[in-house]
C-alpha positions as CSV (number, residue, x, y, z in Angstrom):
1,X,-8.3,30.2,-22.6
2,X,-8.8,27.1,-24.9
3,X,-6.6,24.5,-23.1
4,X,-7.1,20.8,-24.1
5,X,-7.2,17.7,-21.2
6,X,-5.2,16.2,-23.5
7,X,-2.7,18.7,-23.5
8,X,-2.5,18.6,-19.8
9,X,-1.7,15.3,-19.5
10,X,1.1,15.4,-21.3
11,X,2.5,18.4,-19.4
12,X,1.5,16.1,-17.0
13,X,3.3,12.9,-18.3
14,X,6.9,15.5,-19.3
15,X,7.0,16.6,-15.7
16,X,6.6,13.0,-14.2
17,X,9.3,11.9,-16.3
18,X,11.9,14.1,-16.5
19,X,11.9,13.6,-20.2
20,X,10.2,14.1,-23.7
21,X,11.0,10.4,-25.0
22,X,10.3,8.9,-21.8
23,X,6.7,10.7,-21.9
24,X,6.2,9.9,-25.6
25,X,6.8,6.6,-25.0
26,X,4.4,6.3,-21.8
27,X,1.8,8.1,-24.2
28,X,2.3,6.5,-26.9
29,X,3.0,9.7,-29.0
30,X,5.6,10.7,-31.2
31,X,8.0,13.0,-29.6
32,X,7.2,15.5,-32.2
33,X,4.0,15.6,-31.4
34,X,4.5,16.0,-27.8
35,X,6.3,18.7,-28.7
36,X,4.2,20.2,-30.9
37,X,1.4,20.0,-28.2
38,X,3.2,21.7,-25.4
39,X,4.5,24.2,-27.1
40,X,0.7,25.1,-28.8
41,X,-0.1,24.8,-24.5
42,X,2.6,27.2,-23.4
43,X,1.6,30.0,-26.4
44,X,-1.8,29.8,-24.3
45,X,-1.2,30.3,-21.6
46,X,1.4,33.0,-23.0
47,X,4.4,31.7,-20.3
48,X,7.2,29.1,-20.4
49,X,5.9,25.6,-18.5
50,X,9.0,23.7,-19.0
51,X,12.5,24.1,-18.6
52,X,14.7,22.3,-20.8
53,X,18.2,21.6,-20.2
54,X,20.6,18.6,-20.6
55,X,19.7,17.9,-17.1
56,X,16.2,17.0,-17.6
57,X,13.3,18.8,-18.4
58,X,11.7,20.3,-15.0
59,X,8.6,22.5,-14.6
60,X,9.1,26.1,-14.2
61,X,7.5,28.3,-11.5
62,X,4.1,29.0,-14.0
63,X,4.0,25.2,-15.1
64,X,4.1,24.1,-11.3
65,X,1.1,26.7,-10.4
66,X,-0.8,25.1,-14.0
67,X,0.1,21.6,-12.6
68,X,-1.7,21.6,-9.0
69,X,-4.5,23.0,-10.9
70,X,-4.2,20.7,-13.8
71,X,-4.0,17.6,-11.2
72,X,-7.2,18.5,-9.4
73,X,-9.2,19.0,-12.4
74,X,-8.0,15.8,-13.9
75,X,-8.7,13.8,-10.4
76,X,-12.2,15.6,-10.4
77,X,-12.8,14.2,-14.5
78,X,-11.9,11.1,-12.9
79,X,-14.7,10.9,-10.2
80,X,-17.3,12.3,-13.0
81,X,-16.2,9.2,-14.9
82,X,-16.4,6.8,-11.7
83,X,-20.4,8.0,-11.0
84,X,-21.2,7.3,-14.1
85,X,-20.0,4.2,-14.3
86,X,-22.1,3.8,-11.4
87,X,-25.0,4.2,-13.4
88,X,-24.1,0.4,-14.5
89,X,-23.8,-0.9,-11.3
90,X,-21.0,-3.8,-10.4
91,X,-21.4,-5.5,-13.9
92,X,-18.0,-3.9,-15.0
93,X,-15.1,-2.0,-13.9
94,X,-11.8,-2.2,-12.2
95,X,-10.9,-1.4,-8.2
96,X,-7.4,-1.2,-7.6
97,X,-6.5,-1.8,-4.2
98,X,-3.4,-1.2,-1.9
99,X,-2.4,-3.6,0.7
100,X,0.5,-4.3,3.5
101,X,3.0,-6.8,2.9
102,X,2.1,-8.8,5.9
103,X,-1.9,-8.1,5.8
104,X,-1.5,-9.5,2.4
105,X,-0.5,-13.0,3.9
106,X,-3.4,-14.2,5.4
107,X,-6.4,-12.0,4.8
108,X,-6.4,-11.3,1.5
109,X,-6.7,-14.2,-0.4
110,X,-10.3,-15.0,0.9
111,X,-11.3,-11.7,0.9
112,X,-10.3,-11.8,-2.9
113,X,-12.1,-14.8,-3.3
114,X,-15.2,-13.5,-1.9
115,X,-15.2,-10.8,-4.3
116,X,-14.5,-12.2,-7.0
117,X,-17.4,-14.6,-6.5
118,X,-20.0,-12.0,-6.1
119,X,-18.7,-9.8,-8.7
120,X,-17.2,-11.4,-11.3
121,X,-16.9,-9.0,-13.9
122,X,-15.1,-6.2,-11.6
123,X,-11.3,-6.4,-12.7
124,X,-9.7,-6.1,-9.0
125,X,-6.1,-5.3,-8.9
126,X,-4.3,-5.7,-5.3
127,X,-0.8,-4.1,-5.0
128,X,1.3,-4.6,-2.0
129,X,2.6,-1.5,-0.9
130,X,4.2,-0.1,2.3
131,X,1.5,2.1,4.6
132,X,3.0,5.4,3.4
133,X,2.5,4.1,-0.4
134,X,-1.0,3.0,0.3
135,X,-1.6,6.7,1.5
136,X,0.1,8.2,-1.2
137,X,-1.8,6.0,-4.0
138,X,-5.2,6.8,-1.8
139,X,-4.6,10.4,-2.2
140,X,-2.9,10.8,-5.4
141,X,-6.2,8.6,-6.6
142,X,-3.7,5.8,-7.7
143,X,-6.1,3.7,-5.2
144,X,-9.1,3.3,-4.4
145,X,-8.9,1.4,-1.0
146,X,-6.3,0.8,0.6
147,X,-5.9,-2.1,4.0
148,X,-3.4,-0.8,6.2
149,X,-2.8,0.3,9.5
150,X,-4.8,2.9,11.8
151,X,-5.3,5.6,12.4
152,X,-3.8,6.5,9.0
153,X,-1.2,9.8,9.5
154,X,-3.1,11.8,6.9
155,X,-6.4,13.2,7.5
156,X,-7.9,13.3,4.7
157,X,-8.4,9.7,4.8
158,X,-11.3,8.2,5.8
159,X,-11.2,4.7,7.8
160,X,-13.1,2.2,9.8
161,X,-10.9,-0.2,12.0
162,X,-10.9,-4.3,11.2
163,X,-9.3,-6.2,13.8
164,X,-6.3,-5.9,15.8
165,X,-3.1,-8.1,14.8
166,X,-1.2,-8.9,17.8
167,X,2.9,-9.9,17.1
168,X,3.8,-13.0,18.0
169,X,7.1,-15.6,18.4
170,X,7.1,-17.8,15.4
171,X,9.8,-20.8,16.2
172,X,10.4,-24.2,14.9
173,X,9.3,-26.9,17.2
174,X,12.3,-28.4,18.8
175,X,13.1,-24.6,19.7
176,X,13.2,-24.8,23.4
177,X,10.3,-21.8,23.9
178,X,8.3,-24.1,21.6
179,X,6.5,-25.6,24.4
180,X,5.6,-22.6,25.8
181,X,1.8,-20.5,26.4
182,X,3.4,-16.9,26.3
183,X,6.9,-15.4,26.5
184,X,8.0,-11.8,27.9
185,X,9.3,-9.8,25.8
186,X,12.4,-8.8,27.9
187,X,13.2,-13.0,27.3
188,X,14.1,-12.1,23.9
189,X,17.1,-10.1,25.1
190,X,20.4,-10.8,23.4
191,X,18.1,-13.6,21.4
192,X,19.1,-13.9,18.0
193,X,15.8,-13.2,15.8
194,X,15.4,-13.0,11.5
195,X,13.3,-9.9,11.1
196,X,11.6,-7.9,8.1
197,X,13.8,-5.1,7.4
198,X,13.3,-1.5,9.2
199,X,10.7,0.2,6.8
200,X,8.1,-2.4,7.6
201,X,6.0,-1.3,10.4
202,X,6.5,-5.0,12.0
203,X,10.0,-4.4,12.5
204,X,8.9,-0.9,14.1
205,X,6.3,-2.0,16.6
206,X,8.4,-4.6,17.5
207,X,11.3,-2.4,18.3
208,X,9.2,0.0,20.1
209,X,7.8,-2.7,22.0
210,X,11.5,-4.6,22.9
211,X,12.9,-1.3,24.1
212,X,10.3,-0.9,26.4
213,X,10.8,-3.9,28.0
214,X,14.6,-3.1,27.9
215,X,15.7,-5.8,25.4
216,X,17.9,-6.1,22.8
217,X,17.0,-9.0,20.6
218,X,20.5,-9.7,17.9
219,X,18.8,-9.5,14.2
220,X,21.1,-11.8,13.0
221,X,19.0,-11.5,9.2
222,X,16.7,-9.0,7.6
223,X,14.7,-10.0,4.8
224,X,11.4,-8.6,2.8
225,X,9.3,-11.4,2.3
226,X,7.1,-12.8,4.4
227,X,7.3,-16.7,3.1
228,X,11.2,-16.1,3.0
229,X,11.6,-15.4,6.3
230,X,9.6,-18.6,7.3
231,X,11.1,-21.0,5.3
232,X,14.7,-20.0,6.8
233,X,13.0,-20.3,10.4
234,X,11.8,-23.4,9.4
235,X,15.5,-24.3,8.0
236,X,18.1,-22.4,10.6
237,X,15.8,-22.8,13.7
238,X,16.3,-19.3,14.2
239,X,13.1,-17.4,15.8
240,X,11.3,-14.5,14.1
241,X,8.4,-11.4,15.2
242,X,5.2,-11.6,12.9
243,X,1.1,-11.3,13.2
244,X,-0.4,-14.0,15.1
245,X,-2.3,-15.0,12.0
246,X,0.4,-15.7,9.9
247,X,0.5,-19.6,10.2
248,X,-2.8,-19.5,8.9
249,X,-1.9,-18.8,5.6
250,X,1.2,-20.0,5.2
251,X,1.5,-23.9,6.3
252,X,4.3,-24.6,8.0
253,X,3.7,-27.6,10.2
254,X,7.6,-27.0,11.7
255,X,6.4,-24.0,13.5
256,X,4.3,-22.7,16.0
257,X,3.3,-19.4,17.5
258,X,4.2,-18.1,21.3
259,X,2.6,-14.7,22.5
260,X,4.3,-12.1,24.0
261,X,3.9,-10.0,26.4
262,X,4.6,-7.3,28.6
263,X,4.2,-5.7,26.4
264,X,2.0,-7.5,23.9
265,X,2.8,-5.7,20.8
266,X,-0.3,-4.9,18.5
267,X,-2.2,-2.4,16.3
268,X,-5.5,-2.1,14.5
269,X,-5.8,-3.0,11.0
270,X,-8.4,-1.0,9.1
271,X,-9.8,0.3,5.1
272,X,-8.9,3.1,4.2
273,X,-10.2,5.6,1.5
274,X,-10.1,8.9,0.0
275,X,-12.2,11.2,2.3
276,X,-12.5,13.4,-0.5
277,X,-13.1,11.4,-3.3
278,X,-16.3,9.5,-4.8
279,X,-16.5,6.3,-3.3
280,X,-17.6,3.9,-5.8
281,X,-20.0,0.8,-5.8
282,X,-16.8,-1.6,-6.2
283,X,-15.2,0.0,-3.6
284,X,-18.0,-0.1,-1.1
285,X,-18.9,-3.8,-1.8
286,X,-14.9,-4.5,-1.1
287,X,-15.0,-2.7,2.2
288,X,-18.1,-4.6,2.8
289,X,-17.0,-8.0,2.3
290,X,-13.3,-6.5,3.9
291,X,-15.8,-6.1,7.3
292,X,-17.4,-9.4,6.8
293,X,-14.1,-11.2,6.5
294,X,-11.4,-9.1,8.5
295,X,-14.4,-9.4,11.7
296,X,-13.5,-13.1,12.0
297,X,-9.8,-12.8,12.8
């Protein structure tokens, strides 16, 4: 059997589409010659990959079996091409890294900075993603690290812990907890609160955490932004649930930061990595400086 690479990616790129103009256009092919390409594919393998239809164009039964093993094969090309960049050390490259929305905030900025000062010529690309996305990317090889949380629910990712972010009350000053070392969390009950909306882990732990002290805090606002949600505490008053290091980051000189507890609610933040993957120079000088930087919080 003669099979190209290039010939499987573009089975590759048809069946991630849906579509023969969409995965011309991503390849930057004619759609003739897309065409042309599968169609000399499917004569060698002597089977029908693809199943067109005014629906879309979906993999058949053979093309799906072709496709796991195409996937692997191309992910394994992929870590040849990684070690031998390795051969050139950190003088070039790229490291594309995944990170949580409210990670994001406050840690990576200077751990960005760091690396980019040591290694100037890596190109380092950070993507905020939700956990499962990070894990996805990390094992579809989309990503090469990924800062989330732990332990990570697949196991085929590798992962070494940071810190521990802790949640906290973030008010406005004249709110009257403001004055206040630590709150329980059963206080918040029936206390109006603007949260992150339900698939942030934030809003999650916190939940968890309120229902075992038997409160029900009103969400009164959901939003998905970190900054936005501040700046309306800031403006309404109205209190909200984020990581104690938030403030850090983002300078808001109207508001201040009361614990909880009973329960505290908190989790470890960690790197994670493709167990089963080549771990590259970039990457380990990122989980490095990631170790150096995340120890301090």
């Amino acid at each position: 059997m003669d099979m190209e690479l290039r010939q499987l990616r573009y089975l590759m790129a048809v069946a991630n589409t849906g579509n023969f103009t969409r995965a011309a256009e991503t390849l930057y092919v004619t759609q003739s010659a897309l065409s042309q390409q599968i169609q000399s594919l499917e004569q060698e393998v002597g089977t029908v990959l693809l199943d067109r239809s005014k629906r879309g164009t979906r993999l058949t039964a053979a093309g799906e079996i072709l496709m796991q093993h195409a996937s692997r094969a191309l992910h394994e090309l992929e870590q040849a091409s990684l070690a031998l960049r390795e051969l050139e050390g950190l003088q070039r490259g790229e490291l594309r890294v995944g990170v949580v929305q409210t990670v994001n905030a406050y840690l990576v900025p200077s751990l960005v900075t760091a690396f980019a000062s040591r290694y100037p010529e890596v190109k380092l690309e950070i993507e905020e993603l939700s956990a499962d996305e990070i894990e996805q990317g990390l094992i579809g090889g989309d990503l090469q690290v990924g800062i989330s949380f732990l332990p990570p629910t697949n196991p085929a990712l590798g992962h070494t812990a940071l810190f521990e972010e802790r949640l906290v009350l973030v008010v406005r000053r004249d709110h009257p907890l403001a004055g206040q070392a630590a709150v329980s969390a059963q206080a918040l009950d029936d206390m109006p609160l603007i949260m992150l909306a339900k698939t942030f882990c934030t809003r999650r732990l916190w939940e968890a955490s309120a229902k075992l002290a038997s409160a029900q805090p009103r969400i009164v606002m959901e939003m998905n932004t970190v900054s936005g949600i501040l700046s309306v505490v800031a403006k309404t008053g109205i209190p909200t649930i984020l990581p104690h290091l938030i403030l850090a980051e983002h300078h808001h000189a109207d508001l201040v930061v009361v614990a909880l507890e009973n329960p505290t609610p908190s989790r470890q933040v960690g790197i994670l990595w493709h167990d089963g993957s080549f771990l590259c120079a970039a990457s380990r000088a990122f989980i490095g400086i990631a170790q150096e930087i995340g120890g301090t919080n």
